[in-house]
C-alpha positions as CSV (number, residue, x, y, z in Angstrom):
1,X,4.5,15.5,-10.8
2,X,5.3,12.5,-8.4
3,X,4.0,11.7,-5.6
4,X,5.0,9.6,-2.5
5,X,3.0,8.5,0.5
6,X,3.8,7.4,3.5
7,X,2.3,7.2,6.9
8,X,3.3,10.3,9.0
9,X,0.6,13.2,8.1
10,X,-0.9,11.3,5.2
11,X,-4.6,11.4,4.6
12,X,-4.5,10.3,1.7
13,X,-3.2,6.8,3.1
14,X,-6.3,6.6,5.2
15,X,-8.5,7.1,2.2
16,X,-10.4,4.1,0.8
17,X,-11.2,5.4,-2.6
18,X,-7.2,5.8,-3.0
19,X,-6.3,2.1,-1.9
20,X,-9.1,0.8,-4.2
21,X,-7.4,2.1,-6.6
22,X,-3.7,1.5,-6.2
23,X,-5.1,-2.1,-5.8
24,X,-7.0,-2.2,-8.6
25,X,-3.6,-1.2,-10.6
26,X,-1.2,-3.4,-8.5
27,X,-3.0,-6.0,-6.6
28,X,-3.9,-5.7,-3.4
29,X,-1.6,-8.5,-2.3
30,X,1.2,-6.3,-3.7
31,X,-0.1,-3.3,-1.5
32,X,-0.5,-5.1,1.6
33,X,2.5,-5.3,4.1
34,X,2.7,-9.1,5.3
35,X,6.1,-8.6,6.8
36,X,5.6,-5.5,9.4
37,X,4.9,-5.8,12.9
38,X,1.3,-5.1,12.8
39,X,0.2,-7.7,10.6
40,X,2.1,-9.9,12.5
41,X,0.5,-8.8,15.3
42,X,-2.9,-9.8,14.5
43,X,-4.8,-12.5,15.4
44,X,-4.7,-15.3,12.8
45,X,-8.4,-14.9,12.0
46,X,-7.3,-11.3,10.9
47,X,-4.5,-12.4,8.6
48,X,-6.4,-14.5,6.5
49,X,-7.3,-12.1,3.9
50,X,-9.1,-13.6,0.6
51,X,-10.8,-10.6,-1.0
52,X,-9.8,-7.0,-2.2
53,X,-12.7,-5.2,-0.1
54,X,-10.9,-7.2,3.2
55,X,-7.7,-5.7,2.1
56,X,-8.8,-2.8,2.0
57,X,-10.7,-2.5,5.3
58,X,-7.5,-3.7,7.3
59,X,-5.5,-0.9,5.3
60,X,-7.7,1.6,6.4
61,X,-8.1,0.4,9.8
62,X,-3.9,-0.3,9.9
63,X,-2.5,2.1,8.2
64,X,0.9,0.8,8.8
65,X,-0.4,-2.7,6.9
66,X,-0.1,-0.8,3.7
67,X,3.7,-1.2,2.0
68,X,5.4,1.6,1.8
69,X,6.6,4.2,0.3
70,X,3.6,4.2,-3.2
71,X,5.2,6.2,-5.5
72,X,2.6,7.3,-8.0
73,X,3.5,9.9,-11.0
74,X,0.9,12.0,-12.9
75,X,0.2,9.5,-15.3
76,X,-0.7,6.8,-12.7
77,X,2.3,4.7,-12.6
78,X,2.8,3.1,-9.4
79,X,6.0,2.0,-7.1
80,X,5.2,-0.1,-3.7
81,X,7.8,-0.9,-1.7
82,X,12.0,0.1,-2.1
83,X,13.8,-1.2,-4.1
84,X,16.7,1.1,-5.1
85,X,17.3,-0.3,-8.6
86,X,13.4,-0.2,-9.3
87,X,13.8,3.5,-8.1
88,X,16.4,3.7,-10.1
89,X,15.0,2.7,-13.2
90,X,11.6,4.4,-12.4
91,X,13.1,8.1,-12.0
92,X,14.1,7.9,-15.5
């Protein structure tokens, strides 16, 4: 089983627990979206993040801060962002 999470009608995405994780396995500066709108949107005080638990808060409070699509399969292996020949290479 794979799963993919986005924003639209996603708990899950909201969900600390979850991002701890997925940051644990990837890094959080992996997870978090530095390009989008909203984080360029924030004040500068609010960009610098140093810490995983910082991450994290801003994630759940910006949903849209978190890179996307995560593509996790059943056995916990993890795919942030597109990149069609990662995809690629990861369906198989």
């Amino acid at each position: 089983m794979i799963r993919i999470y986005g924003i639209k009608n996603c708990d899950t995405m909201k969900k600390a627990d979850r991002l701890v994780a997925w940051c644990q396995a990837a890094g959080w500066k992996t997870l978090l979206n530095t390009k989008g709108p909203t984080f360029r949107k924030l004040p500068p005080e609010r960009r610098e993040i140093a810490t995983q638990s910082a991450a994290v808060a801003l994630m759940v409070e910006f949903s849209s801060v978190i890179k996307r699509p995560v593509v996790e399969t059943e056995t916990g292996q993890l795919l942030i962002g597109f990149d069609p020949a990662l995809f690629s290479s990861f369906a198989k």
